[in-house]
C-alpha positions in Angstrom: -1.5 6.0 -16.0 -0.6 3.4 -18.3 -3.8 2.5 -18.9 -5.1 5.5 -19.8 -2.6 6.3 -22.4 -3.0 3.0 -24.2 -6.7 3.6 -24.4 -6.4 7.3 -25.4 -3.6 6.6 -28.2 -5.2 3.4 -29.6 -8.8 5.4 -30.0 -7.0 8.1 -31.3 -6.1 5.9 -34.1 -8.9 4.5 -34.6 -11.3 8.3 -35.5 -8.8 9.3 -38.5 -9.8 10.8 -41.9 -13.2 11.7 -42.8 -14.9 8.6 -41.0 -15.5 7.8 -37.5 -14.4 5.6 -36.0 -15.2 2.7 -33.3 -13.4 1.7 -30.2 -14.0 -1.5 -28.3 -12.3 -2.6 -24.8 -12.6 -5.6 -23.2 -11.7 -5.1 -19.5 -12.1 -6.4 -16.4 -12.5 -3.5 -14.5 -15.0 -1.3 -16.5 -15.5 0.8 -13.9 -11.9 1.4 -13.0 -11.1 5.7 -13.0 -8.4 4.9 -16.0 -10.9 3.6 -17.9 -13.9 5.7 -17.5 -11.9 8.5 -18.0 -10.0 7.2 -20.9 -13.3 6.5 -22.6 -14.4 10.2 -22.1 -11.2 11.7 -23.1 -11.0 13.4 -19.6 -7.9 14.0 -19.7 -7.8 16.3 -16.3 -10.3 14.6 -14.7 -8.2 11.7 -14.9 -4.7 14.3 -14.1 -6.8 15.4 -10.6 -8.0 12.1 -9.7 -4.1 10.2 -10.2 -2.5 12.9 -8.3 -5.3 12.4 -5.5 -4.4 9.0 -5.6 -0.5 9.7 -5.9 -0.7 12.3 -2.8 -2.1 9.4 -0.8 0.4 6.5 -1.3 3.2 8.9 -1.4 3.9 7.9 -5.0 5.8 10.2 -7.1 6.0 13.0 -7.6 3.9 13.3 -4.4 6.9 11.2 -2.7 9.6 9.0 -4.1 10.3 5.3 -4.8 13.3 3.4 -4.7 13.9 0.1 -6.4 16.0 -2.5 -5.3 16.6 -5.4 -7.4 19.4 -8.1 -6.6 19.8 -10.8 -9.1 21.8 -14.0 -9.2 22.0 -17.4 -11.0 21.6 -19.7 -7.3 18.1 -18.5 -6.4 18.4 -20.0 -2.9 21.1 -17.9 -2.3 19.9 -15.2 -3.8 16.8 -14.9 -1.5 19.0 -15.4 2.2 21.0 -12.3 0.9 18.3 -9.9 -0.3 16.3 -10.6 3.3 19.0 -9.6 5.0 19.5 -6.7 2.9 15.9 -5.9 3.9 16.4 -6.2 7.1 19.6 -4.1 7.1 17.1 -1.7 5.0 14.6 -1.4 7.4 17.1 -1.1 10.2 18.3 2.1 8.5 14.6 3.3 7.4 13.6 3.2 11.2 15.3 5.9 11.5 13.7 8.2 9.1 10.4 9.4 9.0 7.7 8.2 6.7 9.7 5.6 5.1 8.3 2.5 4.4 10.4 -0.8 3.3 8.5 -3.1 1.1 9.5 -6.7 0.2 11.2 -8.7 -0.8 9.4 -10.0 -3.3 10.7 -12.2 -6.4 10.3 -9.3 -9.6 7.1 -9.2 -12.0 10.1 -10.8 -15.0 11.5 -13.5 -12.2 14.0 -15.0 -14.1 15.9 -13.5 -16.9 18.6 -15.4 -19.3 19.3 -17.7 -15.9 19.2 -15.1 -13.2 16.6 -14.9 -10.9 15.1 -12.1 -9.5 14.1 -10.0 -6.7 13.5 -6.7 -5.4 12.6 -4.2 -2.7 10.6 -1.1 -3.6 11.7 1.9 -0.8 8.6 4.4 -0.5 8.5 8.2 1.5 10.1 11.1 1.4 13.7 10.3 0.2 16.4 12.4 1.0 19.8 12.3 -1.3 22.0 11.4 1.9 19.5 8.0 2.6 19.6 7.1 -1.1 23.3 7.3 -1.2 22.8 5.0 2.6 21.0 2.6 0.9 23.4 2.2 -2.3 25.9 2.0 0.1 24.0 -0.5 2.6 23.4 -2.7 -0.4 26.6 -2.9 -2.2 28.4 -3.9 1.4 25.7 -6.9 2.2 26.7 -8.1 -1.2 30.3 -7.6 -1.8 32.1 -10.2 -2.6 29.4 -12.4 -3.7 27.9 -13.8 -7.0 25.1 -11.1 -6.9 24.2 -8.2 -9.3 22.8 -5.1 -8.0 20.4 -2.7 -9.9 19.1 0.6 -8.3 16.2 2.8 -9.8 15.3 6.1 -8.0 11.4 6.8 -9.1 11.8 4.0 -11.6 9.3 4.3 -14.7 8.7 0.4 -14.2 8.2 -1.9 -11.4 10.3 -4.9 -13.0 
């Protein structure tokens, strides 16, 4: 999605007043739907073939994510506590339908102003009463510790 909207606003730009104008993209992936799409300003095309794609990972608003990230300035540390929060997550998740636990994984941004980072990304069908588990779940592992939490329902970003 991102993709496409870059492309479509920076060749909008680039066509203004009474001459035409020329767009050039390096890429990659030439073939990729985004940029096809992008290129030939089909702008449904590329709406069906997203929510095609949405509908089959369960991505919203075909299903909902929920981001997990746990920072903290002793990365060793850090990392014992958010696998156990995983596991704790999973534990929970098991017993829910078509919920998936992914991670942990260190964050795309890994280290900000000396805290490192990590995060799980929850994926299904997510009910209020399991998000509020989770929140719950996660604040408990950590209590007490040296740990920031940060939770993202459907988050724009993954960070």
């Amino acid at each position: 999605e991102k993709t496409f909207q870059l492309i479509t606003q920076v060749s909008g730009r680039a066509g203004r007043g009474d001459e035409g104008g020329l767009v050039v993209l390096q890429t990659y992936q030439p073939e990729a739907y985004p940029v096809t799409m992008a290129a030939r300003a089909d702008y449904l095309g590329f709406f069906e073939q997203e929510m095609m794609v949405r509908q089959a990972m369960a991505y919203p608003p075909r299903g909902d994510l929920l981001a997990i990230v746990l920072s903290g300035t002793q990365e060793a540390e850090l990392i014992k506590n958010i696998q156990f929060v995983a596991q704790l997550l999973r534990e929970l998740s098991s017993r829910y339908a078509n919920i998936t636990v992914m991670g942990p994984s260190a964050c795309l941004i890994s280290r900000i102003k000396g805290y490192f980072r990590q995060q799980i990304i929850i994926k299904g069908q997510l009910t209020q009463d399991f998000a509020m588990a989770c929140k719950d779940l996660v604040y408990e592992a950590v209590r007490g510790k040296d740990i920031r939490v940060s939770l993202d329902a459907n988050p724009m970003n993954l960070v």
